[in-house]
FIKOLZA-1660 file (N, C-alpha, C; in steps of 0.1 Angstrom, whole numbers, plus 5000, padded with zeros to 4 digits):
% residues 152
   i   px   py   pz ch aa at
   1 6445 2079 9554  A  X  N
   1 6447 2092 9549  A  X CA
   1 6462 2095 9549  A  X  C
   2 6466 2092 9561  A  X  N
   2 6483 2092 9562  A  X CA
   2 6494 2086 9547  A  X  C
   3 6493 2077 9549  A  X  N
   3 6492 2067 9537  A  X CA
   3 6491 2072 9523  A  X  C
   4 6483 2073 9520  A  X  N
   4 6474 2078 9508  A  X CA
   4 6484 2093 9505  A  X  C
   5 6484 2102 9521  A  X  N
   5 6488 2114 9514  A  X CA
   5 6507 2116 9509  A  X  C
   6 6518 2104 9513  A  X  N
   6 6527 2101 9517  A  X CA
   6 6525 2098 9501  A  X  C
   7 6516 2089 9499  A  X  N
   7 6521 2081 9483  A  X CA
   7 6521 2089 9471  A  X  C
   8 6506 2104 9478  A  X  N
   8 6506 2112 9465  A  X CA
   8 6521 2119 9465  A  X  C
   9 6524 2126 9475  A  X  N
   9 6534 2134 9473  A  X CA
   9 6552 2126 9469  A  X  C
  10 6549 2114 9470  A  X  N
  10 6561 2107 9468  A  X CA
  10 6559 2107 9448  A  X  C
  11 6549 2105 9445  A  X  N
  11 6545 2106 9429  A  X CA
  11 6546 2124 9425  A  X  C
  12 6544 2131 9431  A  X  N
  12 6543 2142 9431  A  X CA
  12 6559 2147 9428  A  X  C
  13 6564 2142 9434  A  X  N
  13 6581 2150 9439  A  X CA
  13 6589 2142 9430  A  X  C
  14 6588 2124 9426  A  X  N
  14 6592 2120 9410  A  X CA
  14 6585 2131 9395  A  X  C
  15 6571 2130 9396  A  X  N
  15 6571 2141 9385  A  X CA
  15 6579 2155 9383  A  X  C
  16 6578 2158 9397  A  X  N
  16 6590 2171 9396  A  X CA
  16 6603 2166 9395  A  X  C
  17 6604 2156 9397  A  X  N
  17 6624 2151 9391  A  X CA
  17 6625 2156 9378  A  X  C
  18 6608 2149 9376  A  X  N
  18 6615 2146 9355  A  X CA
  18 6615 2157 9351  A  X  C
  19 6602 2168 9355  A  X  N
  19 6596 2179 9348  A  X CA
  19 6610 2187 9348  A  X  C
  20 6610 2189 9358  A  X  N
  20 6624 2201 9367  A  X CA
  20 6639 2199 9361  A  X  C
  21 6640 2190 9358  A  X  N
  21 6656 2184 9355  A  X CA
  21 6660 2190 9345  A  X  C
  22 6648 2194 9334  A  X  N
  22 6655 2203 9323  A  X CA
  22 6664 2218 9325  A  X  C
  23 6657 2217 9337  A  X  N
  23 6657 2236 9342  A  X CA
  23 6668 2236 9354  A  X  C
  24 6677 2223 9357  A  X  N
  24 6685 2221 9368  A  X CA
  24 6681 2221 9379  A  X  C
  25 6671 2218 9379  A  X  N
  25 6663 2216 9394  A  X CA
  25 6662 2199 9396  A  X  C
  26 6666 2198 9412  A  X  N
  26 6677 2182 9410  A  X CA
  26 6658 2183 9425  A  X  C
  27 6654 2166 9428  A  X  N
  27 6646 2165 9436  A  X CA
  27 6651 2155 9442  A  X  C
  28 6650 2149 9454  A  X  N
  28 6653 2137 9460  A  X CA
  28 6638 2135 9469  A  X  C
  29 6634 2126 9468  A  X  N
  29 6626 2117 9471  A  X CA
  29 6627 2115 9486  A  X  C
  30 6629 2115 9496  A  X  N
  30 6636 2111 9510  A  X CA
  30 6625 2100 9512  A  X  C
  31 6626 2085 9513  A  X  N
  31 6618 2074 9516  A  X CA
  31 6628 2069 9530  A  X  C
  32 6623 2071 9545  A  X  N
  32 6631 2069 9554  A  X CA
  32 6623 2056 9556  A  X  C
  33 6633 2051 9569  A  X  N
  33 6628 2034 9571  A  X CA
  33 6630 2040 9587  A  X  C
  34 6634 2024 9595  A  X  N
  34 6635 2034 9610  A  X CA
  34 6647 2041 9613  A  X  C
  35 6649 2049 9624  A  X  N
  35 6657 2059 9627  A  X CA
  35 6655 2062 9644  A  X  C
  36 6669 2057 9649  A  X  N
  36 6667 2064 9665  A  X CA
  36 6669 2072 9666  A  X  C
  37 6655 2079 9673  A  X  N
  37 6656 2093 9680  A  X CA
  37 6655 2093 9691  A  X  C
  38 6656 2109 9699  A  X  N
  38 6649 2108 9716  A  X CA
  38 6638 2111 9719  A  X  C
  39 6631 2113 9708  A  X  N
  39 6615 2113 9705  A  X CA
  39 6605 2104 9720  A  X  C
  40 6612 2091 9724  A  X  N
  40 6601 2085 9734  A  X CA
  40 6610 2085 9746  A  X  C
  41 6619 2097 9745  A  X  N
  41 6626 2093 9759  A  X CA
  41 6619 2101 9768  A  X  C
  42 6612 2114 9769  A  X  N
  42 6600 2121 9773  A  X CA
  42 6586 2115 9772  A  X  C
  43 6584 2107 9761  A  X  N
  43 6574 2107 9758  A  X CA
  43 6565 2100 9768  A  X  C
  44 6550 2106 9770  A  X  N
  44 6539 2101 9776  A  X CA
  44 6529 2094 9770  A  X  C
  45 6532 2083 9771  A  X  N
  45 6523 2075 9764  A  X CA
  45 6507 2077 9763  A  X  C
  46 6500 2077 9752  A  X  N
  46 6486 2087 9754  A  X CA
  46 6478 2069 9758  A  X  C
  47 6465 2068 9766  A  X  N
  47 6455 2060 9760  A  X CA
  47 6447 2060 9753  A  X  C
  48 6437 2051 9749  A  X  N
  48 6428 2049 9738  A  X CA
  48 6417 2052 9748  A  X  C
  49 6408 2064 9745  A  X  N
  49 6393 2070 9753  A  X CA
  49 6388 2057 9750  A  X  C
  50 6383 2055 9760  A  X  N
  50 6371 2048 9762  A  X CA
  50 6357 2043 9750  A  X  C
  51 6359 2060 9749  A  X  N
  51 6347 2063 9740  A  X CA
  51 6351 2058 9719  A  X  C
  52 6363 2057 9722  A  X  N
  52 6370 2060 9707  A  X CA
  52 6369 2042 9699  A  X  C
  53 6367 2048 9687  A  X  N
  53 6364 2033 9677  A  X CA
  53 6372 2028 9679  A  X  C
  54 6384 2025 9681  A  X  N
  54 6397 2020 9684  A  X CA
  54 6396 2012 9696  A  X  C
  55 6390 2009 9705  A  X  N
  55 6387 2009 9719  A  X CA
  55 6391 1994 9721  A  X  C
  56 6384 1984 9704  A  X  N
  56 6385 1970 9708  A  X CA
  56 6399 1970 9706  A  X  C
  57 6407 1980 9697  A  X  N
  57 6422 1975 9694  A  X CA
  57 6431 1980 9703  A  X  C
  58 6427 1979 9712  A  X  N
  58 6434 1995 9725  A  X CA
  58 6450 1989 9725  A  X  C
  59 6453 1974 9730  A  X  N
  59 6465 1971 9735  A  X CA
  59 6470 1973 9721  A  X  C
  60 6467 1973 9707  A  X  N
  60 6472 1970 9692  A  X CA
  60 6478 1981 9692  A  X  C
  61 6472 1990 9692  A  X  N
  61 6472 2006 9689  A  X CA
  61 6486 2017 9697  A  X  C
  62 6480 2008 9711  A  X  N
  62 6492 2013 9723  A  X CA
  62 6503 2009 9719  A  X  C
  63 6509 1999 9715  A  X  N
  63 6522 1991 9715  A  X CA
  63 6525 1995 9704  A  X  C
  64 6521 1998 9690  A  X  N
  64 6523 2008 9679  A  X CA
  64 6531 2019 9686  A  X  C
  65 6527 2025 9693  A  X  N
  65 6530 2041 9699  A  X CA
  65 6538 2038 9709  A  X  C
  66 6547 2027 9713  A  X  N
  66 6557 2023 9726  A  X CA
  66 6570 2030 9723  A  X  C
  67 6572 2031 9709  A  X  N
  67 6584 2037 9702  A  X CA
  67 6595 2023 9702  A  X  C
  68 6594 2007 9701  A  X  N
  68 6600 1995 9701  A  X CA
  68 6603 2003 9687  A  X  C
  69 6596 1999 9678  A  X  N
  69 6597 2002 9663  A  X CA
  69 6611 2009 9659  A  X  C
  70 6619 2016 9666  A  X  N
  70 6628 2022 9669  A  X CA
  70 6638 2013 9665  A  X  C
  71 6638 2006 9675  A  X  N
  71 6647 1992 9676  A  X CA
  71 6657 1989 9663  A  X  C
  72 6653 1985 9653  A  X  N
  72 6656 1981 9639  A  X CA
  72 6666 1995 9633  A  X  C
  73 6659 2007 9641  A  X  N
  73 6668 2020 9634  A  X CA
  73 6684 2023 9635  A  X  C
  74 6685 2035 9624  A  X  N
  74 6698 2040 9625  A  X CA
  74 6699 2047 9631  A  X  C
  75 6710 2052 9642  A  X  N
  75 6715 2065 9646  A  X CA
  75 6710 2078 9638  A  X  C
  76 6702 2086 9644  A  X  N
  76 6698 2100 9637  A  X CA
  76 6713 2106 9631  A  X  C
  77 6724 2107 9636  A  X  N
  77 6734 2113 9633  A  X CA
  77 6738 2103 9621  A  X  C
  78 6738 2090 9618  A  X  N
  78 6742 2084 9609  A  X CA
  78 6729 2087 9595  A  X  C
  79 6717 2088 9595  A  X  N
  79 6705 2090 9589  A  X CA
  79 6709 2104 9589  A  X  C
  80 6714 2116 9593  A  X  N
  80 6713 2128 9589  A  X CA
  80 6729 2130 9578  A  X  C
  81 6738 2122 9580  A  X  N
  81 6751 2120 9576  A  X CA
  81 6746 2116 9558  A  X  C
  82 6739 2104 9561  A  X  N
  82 6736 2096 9547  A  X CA
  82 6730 2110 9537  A  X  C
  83 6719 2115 9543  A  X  N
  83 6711 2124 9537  A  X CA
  83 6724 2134 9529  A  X  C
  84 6730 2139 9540  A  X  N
  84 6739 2156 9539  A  X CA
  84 6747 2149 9528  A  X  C
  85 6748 2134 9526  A  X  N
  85 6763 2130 9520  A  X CA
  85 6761 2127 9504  A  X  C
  86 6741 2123 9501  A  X  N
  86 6733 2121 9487  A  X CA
  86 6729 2138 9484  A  X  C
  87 6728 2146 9486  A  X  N
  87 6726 2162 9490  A  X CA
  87 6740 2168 9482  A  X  C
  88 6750 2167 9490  A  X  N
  88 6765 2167 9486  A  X CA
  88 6769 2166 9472  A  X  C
  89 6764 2155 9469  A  X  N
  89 6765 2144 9455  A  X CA
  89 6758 2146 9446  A  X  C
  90 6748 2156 9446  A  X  N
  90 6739 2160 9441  A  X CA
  90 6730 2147 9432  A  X  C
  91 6729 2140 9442  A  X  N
  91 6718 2129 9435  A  X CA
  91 6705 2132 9438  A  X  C
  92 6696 2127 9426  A  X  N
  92 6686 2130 9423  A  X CA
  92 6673 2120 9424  A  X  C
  93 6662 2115 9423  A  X  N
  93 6656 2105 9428  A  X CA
  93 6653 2104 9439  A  X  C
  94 6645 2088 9437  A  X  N
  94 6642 2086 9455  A  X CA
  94 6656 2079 9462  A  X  C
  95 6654 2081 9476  A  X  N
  95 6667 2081 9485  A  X CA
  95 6663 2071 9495  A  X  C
  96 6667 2063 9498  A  X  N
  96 6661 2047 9504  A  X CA
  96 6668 2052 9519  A  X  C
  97 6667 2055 9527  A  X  N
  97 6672 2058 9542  A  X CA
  97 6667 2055 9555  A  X  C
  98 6678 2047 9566  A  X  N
  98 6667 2046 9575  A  X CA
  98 6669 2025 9577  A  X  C
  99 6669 2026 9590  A  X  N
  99 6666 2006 9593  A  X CA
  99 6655 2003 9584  A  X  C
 100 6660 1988 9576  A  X  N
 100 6651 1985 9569  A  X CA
 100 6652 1992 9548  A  X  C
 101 6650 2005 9554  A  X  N
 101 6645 2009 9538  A  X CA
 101 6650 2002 9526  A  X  C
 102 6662 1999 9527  A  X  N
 102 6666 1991 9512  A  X CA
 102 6662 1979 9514  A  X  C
 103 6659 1970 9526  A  X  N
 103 6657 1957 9521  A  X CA
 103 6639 1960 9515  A  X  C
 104 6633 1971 9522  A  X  N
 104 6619 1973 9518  A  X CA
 104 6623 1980 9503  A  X  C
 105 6630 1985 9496  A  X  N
 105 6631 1988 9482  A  X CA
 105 6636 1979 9476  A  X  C
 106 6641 1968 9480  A  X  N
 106 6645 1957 9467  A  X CA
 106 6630 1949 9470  A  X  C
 107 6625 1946 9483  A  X  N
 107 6613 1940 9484  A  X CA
 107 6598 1945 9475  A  X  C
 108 6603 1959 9477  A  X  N
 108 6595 1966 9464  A  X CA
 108 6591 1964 9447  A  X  C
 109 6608 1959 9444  A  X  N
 109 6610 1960 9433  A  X CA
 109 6611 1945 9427  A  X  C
 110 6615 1936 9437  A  X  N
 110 6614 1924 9432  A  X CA
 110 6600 1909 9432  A  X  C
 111 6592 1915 9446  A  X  N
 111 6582 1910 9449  A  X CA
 111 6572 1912 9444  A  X  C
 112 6565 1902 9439  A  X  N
 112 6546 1908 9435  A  X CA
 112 6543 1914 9451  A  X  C
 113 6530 1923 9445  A  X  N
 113 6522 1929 9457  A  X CA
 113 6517 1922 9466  A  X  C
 114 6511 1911 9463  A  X  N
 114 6508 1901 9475  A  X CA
 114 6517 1895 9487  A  X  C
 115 6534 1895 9478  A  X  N
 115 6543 1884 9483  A  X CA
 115 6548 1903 9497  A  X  C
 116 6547 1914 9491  A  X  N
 116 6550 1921 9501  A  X CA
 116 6540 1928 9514  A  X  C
 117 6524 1924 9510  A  X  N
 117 6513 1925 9519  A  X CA
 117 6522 1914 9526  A  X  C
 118 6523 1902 9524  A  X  N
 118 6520 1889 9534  A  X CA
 118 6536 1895 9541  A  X  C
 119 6547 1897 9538  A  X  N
 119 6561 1901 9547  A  X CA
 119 6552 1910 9557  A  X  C
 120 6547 1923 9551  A  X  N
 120 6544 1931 9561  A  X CA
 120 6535 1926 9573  A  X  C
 121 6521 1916 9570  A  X  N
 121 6517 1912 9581  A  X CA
 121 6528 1902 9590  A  X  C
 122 6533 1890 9582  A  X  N
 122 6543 1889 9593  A  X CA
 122 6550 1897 9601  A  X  C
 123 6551 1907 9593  A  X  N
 123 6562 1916 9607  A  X CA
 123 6551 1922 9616  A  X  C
 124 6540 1926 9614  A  X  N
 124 6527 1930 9624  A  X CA
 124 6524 1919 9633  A  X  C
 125 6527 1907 9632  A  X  N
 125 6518 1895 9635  A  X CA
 125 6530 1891 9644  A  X  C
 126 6546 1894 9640  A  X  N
 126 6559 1893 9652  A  X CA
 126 6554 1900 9661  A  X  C
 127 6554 1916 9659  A  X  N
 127 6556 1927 9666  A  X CA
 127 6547 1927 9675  A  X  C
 128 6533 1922 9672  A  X  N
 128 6522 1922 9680  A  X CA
 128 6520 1911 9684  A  X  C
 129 6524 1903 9687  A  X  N
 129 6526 1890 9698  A  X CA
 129 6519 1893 9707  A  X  C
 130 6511 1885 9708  A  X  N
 130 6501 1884 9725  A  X CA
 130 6492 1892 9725  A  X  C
 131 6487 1898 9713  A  X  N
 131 6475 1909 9712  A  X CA
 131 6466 1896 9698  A  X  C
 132 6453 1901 9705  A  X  N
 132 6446 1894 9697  A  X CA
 132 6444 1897 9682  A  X  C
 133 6442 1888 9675  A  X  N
 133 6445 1892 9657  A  X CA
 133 6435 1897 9653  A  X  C
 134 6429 1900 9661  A  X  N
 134 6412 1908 9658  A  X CA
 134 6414 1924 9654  A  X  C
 135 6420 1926 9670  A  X  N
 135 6425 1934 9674  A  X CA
 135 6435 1944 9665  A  X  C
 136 6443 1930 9661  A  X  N
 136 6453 1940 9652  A  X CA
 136 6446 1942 9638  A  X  C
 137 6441 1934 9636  A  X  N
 137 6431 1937 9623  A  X CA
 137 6423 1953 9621  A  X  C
 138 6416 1953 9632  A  X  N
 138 6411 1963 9636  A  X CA
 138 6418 1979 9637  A  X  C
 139 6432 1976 9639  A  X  N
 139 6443 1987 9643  A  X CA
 139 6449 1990 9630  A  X  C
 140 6453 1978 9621  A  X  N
 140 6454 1983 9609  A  X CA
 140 6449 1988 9596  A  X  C
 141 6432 1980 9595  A  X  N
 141 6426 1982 9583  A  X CA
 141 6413 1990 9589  A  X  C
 142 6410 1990 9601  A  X  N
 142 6400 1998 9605  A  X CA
 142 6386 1994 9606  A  X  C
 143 6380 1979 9604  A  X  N
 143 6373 1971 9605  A  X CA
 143 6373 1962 9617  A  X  C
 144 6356 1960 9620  A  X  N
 144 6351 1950 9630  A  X CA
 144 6347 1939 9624  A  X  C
 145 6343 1927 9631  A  X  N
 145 6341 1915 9629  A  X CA
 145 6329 1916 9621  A  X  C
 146 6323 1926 9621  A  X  N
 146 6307 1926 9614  A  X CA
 146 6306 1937 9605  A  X  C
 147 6323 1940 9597  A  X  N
 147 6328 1950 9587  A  X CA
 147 6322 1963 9587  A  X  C
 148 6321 1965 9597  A  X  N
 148 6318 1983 9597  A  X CA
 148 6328 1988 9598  A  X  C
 149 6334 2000 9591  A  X  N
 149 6345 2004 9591  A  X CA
 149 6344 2020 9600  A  X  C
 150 6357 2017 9609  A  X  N
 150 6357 2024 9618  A  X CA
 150 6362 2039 9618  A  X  C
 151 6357 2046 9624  A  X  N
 151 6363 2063 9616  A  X CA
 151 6368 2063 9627  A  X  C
 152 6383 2074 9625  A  X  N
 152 6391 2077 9627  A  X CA
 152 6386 2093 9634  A  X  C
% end
């Protein structure tokens, strides 16, 4: 659902580039990648209930939510700088910002869809080291070994 709603509104906010442009109305796209914040320097790590479909991917799920993922990012003040500085410049379109984003926008633009599914599970399959690939399976697509798909 996440996903899904991120892609509509990213098509949503290009059609208003084009539509709008006649009328001076300028849209930027904001596609961030990672970004250090202090977001997990409070943060309390939640667990996976017992009771909850996710239960086989528990360690998958947790280590998603450790805030590592961070790691690869830019400085918020340098990410808020990039933004204020394409804003400034009045550029228009989508805006690639954030650790990562542009190697994931030429990876976009130059890879078939399969060649950037298989980068992305490599980087799931680094990141999740030492968690069973069931598990991560499970965490990402939402399926068990006997394809029942798991609600959220």
């Amino acid at each position: 659902m996440y996903n899904s709603s991120k892609a509509a509104f990213m098509n949503a906010s290009e059609t208003w580039r084009m539509e709008l442009a006649p009328l001076g109305v300028r849209t930027i796209t904001l596609i961030t990648g990672g970004v250090k914040t202090k977001f997990f320097d409070n943060y309390v790590p939640r667990q996976v209930p017992e009771n909850s479909y996710y239960i086989g991917a528990k360690d998958a799920v947790q280590k998603m939510g450790d805030g590592s993922l961070q790691d690869s990012g830019i400085d918020r003040y340098l990410y808020a700088s990039k933004v204020f500085q394409a804003v400034e410049r009045k550029e228009s379109g989508k805006l690639w910002v954030g650790g990562g984003a542009v190697p994931a926008k030429w990876a976009l633009w130059l890879l078939p869809q399969w060649g950037v599914v298989g980068i992305l599970l490599l980087f799931a399959a680094e990141y999740l080291r030492g968690i069973d690939e069931d598990d991560v399976l499970i965490a990402l697509v939402g399926f068990d070994d006997e394809e029942n798909v798991s609600c959220v």
